[in-house]
C-alpha positions in Angstrom: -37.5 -1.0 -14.2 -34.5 1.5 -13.7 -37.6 2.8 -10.5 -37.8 -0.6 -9.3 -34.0 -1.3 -9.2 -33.3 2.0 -7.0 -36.0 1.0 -5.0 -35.4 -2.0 -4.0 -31.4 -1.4 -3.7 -29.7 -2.1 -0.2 -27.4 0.7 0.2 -25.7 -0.4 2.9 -24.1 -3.4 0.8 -22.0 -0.9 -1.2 -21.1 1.2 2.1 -19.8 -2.4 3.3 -17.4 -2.9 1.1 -13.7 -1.5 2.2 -10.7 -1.1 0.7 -7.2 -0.9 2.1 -4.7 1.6 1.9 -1.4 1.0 2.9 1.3 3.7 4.0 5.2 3.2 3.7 7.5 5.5 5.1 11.1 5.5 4.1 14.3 6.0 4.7 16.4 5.3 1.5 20.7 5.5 2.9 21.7 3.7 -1.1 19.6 5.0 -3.6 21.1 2.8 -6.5 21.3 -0.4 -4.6 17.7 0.0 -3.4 16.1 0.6 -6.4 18.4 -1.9 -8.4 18.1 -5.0 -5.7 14.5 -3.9 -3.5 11.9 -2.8 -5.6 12.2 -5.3 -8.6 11.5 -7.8 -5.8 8.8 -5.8 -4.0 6.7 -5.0 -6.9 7.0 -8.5 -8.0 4.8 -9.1 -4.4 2.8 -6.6 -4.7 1.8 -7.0 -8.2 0.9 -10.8 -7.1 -1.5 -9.4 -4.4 -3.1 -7.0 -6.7 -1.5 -4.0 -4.8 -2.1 -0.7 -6.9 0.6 2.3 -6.3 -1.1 5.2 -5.8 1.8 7.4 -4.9 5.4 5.8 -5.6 8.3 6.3 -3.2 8.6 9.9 -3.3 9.2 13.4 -1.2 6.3 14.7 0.5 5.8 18.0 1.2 5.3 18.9 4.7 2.1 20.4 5.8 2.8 20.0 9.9 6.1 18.5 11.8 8.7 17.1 9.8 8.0 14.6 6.6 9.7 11.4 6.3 12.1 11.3 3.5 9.9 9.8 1.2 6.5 8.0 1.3 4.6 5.5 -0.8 0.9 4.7 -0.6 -0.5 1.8 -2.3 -4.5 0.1 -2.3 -5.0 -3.2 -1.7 -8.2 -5.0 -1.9 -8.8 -5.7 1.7 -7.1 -5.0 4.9 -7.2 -9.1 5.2 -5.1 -8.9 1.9 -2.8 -6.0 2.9 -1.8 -7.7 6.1 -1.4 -10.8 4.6 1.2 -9.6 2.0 3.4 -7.8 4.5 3.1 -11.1 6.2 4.4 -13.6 3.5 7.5 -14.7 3.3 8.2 -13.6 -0.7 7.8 -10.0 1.3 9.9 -10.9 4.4 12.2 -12.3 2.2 12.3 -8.8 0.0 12.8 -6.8 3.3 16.0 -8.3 4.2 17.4 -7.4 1.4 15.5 -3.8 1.6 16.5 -3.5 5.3 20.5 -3.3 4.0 19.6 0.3 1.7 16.4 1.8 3.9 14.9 2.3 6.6 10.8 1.5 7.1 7.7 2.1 8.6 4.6 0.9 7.1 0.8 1.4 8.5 -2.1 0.2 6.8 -5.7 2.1 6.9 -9.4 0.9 5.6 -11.8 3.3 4.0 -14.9 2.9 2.0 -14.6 1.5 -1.4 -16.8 4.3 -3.0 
């Protein structure tokens, strides 16, 4: 049966399927306020929109140019979904108060989910 399955298997329908990633830059001015007053609020949306970190706000290393101060990458299920949660207000909201200790720029990309 394992023959038959393979067989008869659409493998376009798995290539179909995309996944998010988005791509946060930052520019963090108060460390302590940012992480105390910012991030519990931020993770709290991106935990409700299934958002996975992959890479939490840290340095990167530059390979060409100049590197942003720090950089965070996190997966989201969709790009639907990752638009939508930079979109709601519980995030808007959570930027104000970000936008007092940082600086942003965030960017979103799809890729295969494979």
């Amino acid at each position: 049966m394992l023959v038959g399955a393979l067989l008869f298997s659409h493998p376009a329908a798995a290539e179909d399927k995309k996944i998010a990633y988005a791509v946060v830059e930052l520019d963090v001015r108060q460390p302590e306020e940012f992480t105390k007053e910012f991030l519990p609020l931020v993770g709290k949306v991106y935990a409700e929109a299934g958002a996975v970190f992959l890479a939490k706000p840290t340095a990167p290393v530059a390979i060409d140019d100049v590197a942003p101060k720090r950089v965070a990458i996190l997966r989201f299920d969709s790009l639907e979904k990752a638009k939508a949660t930079f979109s709601s207000q519980a995030y808007r909201d959570a930027r104000k108060i970000g936008e007092k200790y940082a600086s942003f720029k965030i960017f979103v990309v799809e890729a295969p989910a494979n």
